[in-house]
C-alpha positions as CSV (number, residue, x, y, z in Angstrom):
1,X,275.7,3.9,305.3
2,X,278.4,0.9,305.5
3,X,276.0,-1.9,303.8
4,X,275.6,0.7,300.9
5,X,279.2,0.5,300.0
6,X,280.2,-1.5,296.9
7,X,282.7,-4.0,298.7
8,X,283.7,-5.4,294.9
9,X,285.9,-2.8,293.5
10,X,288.5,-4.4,291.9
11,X,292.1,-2.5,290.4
12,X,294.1,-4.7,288.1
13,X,297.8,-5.0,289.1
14,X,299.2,-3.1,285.7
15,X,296.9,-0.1,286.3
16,X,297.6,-0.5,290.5
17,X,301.5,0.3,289.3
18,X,301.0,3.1,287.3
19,X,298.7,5.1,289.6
20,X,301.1,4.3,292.4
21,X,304.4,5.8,290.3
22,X,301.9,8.8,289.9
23,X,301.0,9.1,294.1
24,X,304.4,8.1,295.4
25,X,306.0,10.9,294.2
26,X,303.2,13.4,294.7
27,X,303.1,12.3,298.4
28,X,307.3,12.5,298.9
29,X,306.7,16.1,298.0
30,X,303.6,16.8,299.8
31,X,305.5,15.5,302.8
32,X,308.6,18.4,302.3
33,X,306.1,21.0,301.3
34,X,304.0,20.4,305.0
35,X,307.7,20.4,306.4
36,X,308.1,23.9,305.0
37,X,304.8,25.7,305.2
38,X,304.6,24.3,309.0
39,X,301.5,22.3,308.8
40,X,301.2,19.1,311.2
41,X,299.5,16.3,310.5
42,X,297.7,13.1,311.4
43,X,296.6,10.3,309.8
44,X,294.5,7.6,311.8
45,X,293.5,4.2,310.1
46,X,290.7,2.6,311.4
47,X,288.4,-0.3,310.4
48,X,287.3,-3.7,310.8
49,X,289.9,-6.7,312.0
50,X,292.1,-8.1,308.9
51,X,290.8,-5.1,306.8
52,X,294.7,-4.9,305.9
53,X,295.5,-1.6,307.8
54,X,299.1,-3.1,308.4
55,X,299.2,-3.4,305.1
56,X,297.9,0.2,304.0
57,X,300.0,2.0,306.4
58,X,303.7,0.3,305.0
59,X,302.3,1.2,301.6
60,X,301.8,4.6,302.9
61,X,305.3,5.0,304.3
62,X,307.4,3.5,301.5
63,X,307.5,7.0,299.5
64,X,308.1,9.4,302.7
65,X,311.1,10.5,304.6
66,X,311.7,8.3,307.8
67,X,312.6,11.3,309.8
68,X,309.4,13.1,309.0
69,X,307.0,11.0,310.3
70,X,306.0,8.4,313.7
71,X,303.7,5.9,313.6
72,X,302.2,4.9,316.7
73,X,300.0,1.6,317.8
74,X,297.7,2.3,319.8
75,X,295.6,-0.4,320.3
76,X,296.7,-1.8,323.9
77,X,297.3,1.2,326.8
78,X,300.0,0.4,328.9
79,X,300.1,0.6,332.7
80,X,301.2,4.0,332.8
81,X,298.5,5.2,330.2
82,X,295.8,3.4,331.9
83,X,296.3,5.9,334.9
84,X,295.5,8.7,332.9
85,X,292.5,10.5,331.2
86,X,292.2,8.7,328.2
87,X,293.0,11.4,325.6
88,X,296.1,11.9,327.0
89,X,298.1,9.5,325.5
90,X,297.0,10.8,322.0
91,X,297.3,14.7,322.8
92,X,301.0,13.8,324.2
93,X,301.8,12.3,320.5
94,X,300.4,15.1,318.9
95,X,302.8,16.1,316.0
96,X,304.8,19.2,315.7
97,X,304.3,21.6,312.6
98,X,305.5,20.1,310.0
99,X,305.9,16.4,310.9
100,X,303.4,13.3,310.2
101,X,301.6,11.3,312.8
102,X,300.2,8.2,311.9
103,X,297.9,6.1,314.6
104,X,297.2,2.3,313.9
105,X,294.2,2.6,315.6
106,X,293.1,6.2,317.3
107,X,290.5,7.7,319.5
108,X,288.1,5.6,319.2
109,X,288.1,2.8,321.3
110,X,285.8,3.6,324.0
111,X,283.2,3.3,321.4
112,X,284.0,0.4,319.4
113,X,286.2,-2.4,321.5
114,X,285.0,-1.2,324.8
115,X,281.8,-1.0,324.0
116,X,281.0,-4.0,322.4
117,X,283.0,-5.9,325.3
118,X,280.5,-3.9,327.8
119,X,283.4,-2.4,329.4
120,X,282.0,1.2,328.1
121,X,278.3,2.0,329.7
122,X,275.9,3.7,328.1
123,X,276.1,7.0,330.3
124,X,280.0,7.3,329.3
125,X,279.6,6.5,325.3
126,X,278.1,10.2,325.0
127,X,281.0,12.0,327.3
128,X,283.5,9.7,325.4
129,X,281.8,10.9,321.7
130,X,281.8,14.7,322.9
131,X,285.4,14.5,324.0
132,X,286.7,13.0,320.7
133,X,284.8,15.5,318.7
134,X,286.4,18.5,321.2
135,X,290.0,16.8,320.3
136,X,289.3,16.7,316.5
137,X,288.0,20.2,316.6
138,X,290.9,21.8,319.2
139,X,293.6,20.5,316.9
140,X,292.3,21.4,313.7
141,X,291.4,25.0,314.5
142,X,294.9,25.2,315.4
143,X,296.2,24.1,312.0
144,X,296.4,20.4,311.9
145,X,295.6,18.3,309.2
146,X,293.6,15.0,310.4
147,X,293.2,12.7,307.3
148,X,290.8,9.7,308.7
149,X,291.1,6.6,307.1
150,X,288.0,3.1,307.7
151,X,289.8,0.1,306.5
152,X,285.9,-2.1,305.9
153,X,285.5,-5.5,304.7
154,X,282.3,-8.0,304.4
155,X,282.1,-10.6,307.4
156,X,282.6,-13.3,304.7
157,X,286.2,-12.3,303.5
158,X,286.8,-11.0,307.5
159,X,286.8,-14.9,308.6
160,X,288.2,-16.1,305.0
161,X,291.6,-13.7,306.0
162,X,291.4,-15.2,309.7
163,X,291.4,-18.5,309.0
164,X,294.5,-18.0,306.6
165,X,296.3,-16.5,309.6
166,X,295.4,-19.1,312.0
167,X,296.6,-21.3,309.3
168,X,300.3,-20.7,309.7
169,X,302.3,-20.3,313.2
170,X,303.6,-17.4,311.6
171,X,300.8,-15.9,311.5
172,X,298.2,-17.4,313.9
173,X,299.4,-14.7,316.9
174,X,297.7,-11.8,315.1
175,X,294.3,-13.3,315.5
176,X,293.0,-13.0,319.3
177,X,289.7,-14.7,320.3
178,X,288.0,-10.9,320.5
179,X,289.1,-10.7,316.6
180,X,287.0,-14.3,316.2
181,X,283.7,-13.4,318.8
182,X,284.0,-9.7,317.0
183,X,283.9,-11.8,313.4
184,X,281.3,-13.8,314.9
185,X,278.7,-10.8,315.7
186,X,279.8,-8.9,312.9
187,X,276.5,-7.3,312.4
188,X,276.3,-5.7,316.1
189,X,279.8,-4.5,315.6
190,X,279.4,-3.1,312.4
191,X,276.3,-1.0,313.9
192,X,278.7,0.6,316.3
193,X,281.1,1.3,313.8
194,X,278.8,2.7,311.9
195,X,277.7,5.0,314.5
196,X,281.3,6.1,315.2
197,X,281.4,7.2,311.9
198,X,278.3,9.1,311.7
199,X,278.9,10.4,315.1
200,X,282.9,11.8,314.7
201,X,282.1,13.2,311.0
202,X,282.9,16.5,310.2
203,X,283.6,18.9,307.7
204,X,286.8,20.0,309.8
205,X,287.6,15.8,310.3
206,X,285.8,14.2,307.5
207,X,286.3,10.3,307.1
208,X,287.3,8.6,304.1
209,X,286.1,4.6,303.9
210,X,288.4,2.3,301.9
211,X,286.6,-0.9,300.7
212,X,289.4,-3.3,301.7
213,X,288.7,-6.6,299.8
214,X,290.6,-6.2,296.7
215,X,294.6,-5.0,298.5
216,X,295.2,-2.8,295.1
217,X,291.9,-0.5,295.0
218,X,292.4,-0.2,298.6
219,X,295.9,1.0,298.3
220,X,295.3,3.2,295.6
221,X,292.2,5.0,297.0
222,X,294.1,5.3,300.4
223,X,297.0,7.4,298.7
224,X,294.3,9.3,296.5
225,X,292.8,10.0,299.6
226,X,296.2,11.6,301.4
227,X,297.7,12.9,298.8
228,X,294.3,15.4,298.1
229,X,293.9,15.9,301.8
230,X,297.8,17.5,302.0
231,X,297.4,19.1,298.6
232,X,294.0,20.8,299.5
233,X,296.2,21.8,303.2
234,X,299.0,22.8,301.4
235,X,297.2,25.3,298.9
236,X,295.2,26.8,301.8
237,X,298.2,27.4,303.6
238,X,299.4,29.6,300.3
239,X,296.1,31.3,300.7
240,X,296.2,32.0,304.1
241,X,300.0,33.5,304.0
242,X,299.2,35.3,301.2
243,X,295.9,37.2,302.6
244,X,298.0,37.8,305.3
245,X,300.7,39.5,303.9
246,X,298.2,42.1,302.8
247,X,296.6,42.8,305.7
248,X,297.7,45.9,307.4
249,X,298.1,45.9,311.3
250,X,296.5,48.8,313.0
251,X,294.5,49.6,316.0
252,X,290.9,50.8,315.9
253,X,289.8,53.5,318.3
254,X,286.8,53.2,319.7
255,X,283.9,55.8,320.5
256,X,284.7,57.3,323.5
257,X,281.5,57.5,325.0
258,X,280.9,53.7,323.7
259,X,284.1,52.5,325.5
260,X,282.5,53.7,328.6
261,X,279.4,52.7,328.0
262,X,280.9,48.8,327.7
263,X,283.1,49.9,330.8
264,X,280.0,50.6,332.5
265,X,278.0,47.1,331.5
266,X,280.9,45.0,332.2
267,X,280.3,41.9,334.4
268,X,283.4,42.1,336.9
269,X,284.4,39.7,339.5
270,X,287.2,41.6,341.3
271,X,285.5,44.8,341.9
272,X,283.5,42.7,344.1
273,X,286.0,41.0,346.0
274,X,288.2,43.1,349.0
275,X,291.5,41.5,349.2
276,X,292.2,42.9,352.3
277,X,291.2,39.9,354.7
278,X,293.0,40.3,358.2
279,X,294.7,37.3,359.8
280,X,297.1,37.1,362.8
281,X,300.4,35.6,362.5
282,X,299.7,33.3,365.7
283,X,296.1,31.9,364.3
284,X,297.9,31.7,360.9
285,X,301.1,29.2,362.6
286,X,297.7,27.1,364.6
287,X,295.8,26.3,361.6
288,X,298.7,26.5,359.0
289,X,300.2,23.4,361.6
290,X,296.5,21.7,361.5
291,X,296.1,21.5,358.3
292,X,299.8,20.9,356.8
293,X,298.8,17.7,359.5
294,X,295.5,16.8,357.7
295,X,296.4,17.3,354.3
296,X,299.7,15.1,354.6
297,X,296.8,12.3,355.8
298,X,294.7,12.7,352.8
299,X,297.6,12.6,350.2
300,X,298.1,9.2,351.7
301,X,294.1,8.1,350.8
302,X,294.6,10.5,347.3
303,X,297.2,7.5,346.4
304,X,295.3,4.8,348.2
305,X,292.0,5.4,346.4
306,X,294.0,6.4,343.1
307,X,292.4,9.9,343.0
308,X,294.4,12.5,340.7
309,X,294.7,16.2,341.5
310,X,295.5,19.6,339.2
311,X,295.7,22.8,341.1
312,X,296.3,25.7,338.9
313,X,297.5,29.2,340.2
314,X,297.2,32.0,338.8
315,X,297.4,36.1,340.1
316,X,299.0,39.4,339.7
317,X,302.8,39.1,339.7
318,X,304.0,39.6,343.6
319,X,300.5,37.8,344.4
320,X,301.9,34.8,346.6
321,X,301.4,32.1,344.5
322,X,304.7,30.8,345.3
323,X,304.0,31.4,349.0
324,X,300.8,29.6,349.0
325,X,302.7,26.6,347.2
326,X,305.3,26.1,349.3
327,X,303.0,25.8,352.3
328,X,301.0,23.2,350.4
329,X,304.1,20.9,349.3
330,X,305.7,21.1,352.7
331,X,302.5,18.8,353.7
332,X,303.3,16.6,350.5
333,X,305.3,13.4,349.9
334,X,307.6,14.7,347.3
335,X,307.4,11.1,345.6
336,X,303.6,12.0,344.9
337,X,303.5,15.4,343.5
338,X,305.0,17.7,341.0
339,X,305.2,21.6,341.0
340,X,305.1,22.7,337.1
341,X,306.7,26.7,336.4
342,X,304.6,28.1,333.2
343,X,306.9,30.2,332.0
344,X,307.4,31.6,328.2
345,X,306.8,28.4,325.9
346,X,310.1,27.0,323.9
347,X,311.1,26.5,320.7
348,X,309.5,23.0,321.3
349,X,306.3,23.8,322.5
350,X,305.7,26.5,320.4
351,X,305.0,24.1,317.4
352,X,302.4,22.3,318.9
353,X,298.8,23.0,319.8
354,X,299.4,25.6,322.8
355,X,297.2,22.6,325.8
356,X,300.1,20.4,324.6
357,X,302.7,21.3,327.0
358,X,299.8,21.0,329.8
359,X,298.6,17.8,328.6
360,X,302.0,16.1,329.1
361,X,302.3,17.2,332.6
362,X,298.8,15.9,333.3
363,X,299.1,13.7,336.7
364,X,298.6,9.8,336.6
365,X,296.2,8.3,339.5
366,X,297.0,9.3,342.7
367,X,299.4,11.7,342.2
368,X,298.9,16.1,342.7
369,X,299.8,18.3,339.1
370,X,300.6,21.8,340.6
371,X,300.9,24.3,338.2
372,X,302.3,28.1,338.8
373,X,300.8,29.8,336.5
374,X,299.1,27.8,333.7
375,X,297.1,27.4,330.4
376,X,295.0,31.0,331.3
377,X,298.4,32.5,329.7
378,X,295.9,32.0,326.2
379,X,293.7,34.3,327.8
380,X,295.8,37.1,329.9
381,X,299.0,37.5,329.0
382,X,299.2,36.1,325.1
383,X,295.9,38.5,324.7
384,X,297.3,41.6,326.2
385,X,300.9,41.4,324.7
386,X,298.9,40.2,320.9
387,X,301.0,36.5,321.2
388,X,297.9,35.3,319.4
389,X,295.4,36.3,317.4
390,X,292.0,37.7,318.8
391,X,290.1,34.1,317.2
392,X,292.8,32.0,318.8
393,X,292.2,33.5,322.5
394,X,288.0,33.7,322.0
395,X,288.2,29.8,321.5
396,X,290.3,29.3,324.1
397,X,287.8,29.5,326.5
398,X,285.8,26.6,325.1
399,X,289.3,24.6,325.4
400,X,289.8,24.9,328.3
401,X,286.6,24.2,329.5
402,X,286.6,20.9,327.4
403,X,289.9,20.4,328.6
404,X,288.7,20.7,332.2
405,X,286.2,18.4,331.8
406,X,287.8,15.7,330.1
407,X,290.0,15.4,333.2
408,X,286.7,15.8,336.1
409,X,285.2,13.1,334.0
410,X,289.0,11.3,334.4
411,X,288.4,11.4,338.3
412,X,290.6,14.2,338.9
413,X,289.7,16.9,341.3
414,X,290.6,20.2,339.2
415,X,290.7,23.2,341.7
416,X,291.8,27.1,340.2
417,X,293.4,29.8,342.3
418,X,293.8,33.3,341.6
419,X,295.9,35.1,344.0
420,X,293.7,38.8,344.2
421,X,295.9,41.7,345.9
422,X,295.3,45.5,345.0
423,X,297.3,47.7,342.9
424,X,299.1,49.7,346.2
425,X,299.9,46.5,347.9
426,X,301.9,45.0,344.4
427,X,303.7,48.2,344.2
428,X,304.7,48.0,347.8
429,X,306.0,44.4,347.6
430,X,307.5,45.2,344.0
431,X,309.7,47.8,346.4
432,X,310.5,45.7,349.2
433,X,311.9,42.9,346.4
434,X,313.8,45.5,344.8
435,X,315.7,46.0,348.3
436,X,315.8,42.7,349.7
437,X,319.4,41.3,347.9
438,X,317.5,37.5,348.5
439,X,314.3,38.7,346.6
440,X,316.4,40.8,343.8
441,X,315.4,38.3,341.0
442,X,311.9,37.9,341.7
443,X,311.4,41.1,340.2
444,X,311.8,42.7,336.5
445,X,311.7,44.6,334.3
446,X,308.7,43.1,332.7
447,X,306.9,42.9,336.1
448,X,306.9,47.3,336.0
449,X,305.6,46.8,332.3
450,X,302.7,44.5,333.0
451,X,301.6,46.5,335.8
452,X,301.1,49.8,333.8
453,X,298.5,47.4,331.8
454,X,296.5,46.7,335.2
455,X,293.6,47.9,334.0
456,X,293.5,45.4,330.7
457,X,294.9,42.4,332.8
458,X,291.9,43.2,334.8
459,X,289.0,42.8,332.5
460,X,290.7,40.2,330.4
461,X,290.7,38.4,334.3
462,X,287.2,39.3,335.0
463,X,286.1,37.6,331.6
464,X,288.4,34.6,332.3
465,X,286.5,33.9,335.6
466,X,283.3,34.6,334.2
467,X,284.0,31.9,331.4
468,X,285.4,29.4,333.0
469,X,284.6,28.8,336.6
470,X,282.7,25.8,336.5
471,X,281.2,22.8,338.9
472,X,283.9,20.5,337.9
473,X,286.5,23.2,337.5
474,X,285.3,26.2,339.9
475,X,287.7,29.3,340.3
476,X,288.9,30.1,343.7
477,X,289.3,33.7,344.4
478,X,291.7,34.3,346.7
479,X,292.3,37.5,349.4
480,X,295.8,38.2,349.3
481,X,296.9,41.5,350.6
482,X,297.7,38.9,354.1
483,X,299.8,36.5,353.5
484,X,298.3,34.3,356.4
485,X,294.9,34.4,355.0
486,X,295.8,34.0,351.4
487,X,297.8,31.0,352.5
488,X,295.1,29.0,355.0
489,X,292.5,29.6,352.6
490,X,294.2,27.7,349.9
491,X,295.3,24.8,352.3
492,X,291.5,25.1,353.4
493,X,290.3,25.0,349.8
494,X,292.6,21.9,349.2
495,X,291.5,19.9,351.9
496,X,288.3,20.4,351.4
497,X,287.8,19.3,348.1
498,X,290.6,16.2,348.6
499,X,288.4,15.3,352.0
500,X,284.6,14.9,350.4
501,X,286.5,13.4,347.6
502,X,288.0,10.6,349.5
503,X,284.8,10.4,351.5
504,X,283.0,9.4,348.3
505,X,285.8,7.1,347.7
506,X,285.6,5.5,351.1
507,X,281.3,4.9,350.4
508,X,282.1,3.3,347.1
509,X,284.5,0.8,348.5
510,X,282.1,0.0,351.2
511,X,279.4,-0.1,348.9
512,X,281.0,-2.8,346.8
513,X,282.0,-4.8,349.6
514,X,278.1,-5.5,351.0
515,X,277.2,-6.2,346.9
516,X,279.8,-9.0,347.1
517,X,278.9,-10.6,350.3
């Protein structure tokens, strides 16, 4: 692909200013028109070393409105990034609708850089391609414009441009000795570069090369290239609005006999499960005591072995979800955890990509994410109350499933709860709260509401744990009508998982201490 390109294109400097009077402006009001339609997006320059990307990306800027836009450089993770997955430092500087993000550098390192320094095996370079194609694809079904931009130069002019760095003391710094052994196998890293590209192209994520040698045709074709990616956005956008200010909102009734016949076939997880599980309040305070004790251990080896933890809970409102947190963090050091509230999103969060909120509260090494309530809002209560469209909730499942599996593959141990009491037991702890003066603003109006739509929470919950109960992300069905059993088998649950985990941990580190004697 790459060694077909014509690297000679040439743009001489009277024809380089009048196609750039003609962009310039076209892109200034590109940028207010994505501003006012709502439509985020990105655009990532990538390409060999001293392919001028600096260069490309000033050129880019000059026209637009400072407050509009962020550019980010990405090439070095710092400390704090280095003790996360590794998409998370990119889905946290996701843009909000309407604003540009442009990344020096993206995604992609784990299968150029790292990969050609060995430091990427071969069993991760598949996981790592999967999981930027998952990113590209998540974001743009949710409305984000990724413009992706291959800055590519011959080897010849590569080491011409470094030596007329190294040259000067101005300059020298920007050359590193990985730019020069890069240079100096230029063919082997060109081949994975290539591969990135063939591997990450999409119709959704398509990229555009630049031939780099001559600075004019390279800044030309790079505006050309934005300016009809936001145009062809900003039409479709028109479209869109348009079709959808025609279509009338209504609900279909179905066929009574077919709605039970679909009743009938449904695969259900709860009407298997009795959440009436007995457990005495003095076996509960024994075993509560023991493994409060053992779990307080392990979060000490959690931070030791730099092993990260995300427990999501989930259940019918009065289920004990706060309960069964308490009892966990009481066994916690509150320097190495954090208990997250999903509540409604804000004004903030509801202009970006919905897993944005969760990504940024995503635990480093070592530490425990707790989240009351969670990302299965897409599928429950955003379905039921029509907060998003019927496509938006379908492909949420395949998210968060990728999600899920970005972080397993992370190191992190991903456990999900959901807190199962019956119908009669909610309405009698909905009663007692209504009493109780201390428990008066646990309960609301919107509690009575979402229980008269039991029966749809249930079979949008049934299909949720059907979906997305995996190995590396199983769901944990919970008994909760006793508060003593919902609550040890949590802690029980916890420990468990934390306990082989640090096991493993403990084997690896005696494992590497024979291969070095």
């Amino acid at each position: 692909m790459l060694e077909k390109i014509d690297l000679n294109k040439k743009m001489g400097k009277k024809e380089y200013k009048e196609q750039m009077e003609l962009l310039q402006p076209k892109l200034s009001y590109l940028q207010r028109a994505c501003k006012e339609a709502g439509i985020p997006v990105i655009v990532v320059f990538e390409g060999l070393g001293a392919a001028g990307k600096g260069t490309l990306i000033n050129q880019m800027i000059e026209p637009l409105d400072p407050r509009g836009f962020t550019v980010y450089s990405t090439a070095v993770e710092t400390r704090e990034e280095k003790m996360r997955p590794f998409l998370w430092r990119f889905w946290t500087k996701t843009p909000a609708r309407g604003r540009i993000a442009i990344f020096d550098r993206g995604w992609y390192r784990r299968v150029l850089t790292d990969r050609f320094d060995g430091i990427t095996t071969k069993e991760q370079l598949a996981s790592a391609y999967g999981e930027i194609c998952s990113f590209e694809k998540q974001l743009t079904d949710d409305g984000v414009v990724i413009v992706k931009l291959f800055a590519y130069i011959s080897k010849k002019e590569q080491k011409k441009r470094f030596e007329t760095l190294l040259a000067s003391k101005k300059t020298a710094w920007r050359v590193t000795g990985e730019d020069l052994r890069r240079n100096k196998y230029y063919d082997g890293y060109l081949a994975m570069n290539e591969e990135m590209l063939e591997k990450t192209d999409s119709d959704y994520a398509p990229w555009h090369i630049i031939e780099g040698t001559d600075r004019e045709y390279a800044a030309v074709k790079m505006m050309q290239v934005v300016v009809e990616a936001l145009e062809g956005a900003v039409a479709a956008k028109k479209v869109s609005m348009s079709e959808a200010g025609k279509v009338s909102v209504g609900t279909s009734k179905e066929n009574p006999k077919e709605e039970e016949l679909q009743e009938s076939l449904r695969t259900s997880v709860l009407a298997g499960v009795s959440p009436s599980q007995e457990m005495s309040k003095e076996e509960y305070k024994k075993k509560l005591a023991k493994l409060q004790a053992k779990l307080s251990e392990l979060h000490n080896q959690l931070y030791r072995y730099r092993i990260p933890v995300v427990l999501a809970f989930e259940g019918w409102d009065a289920g004990g979800k706060g309960g069964a947190i308490k009892r966990l963090t009481r066994a916690l050091d509150p320097r190495g955890y954090t208990v997250n509230p999903v509540a409604s999103p804000n004004d903030i969060e509801k202009v970006h990509h919905y897993l944005w909120r969760f990504w940024n509260n995503m635990p480093k090494a070592g530490h425990i994410a707790i989240f009351d309530r969670s990302w299965y809002g897409r599928v429950m209560v955003e379905r039921i109350e029509g907060f998003c469209r019927e496509d938006e909730w379908r492909r949420a499942y395949r998210e968060m499933n990728q999600m899920e599996e970005e972080l397993a593959t992370a190191g992190n141990i991903v456990l999900k709860f959901w807190l199962h009491i019956d119908k009669d037991e909610q309405e009698r702890r909905f009663k007692e709260r209504q009493e109780n003066p201390a428990k008066q603003w646990k309960i609301t109006e919107e509690d009575w509401r979402n229980r008269a739509k039991w029966d749809e929470y249930e079979k949008a919950v049934d299909e949720m744990l059907v979906r997305t109960s995996t190995m590396y992300a199983p769901w944990i069905v919970v008994e909760g009508n006793n508060k003593y059993f919902a609550r040890i088998k949590v802690l029980e649950t916890v420990v468990a998982a934390i306990e082989e985990r640090v096991q493993k941990a403990r084997q690896a580190e005696k494992d590497a201490v024979k291969k070095n004697k």
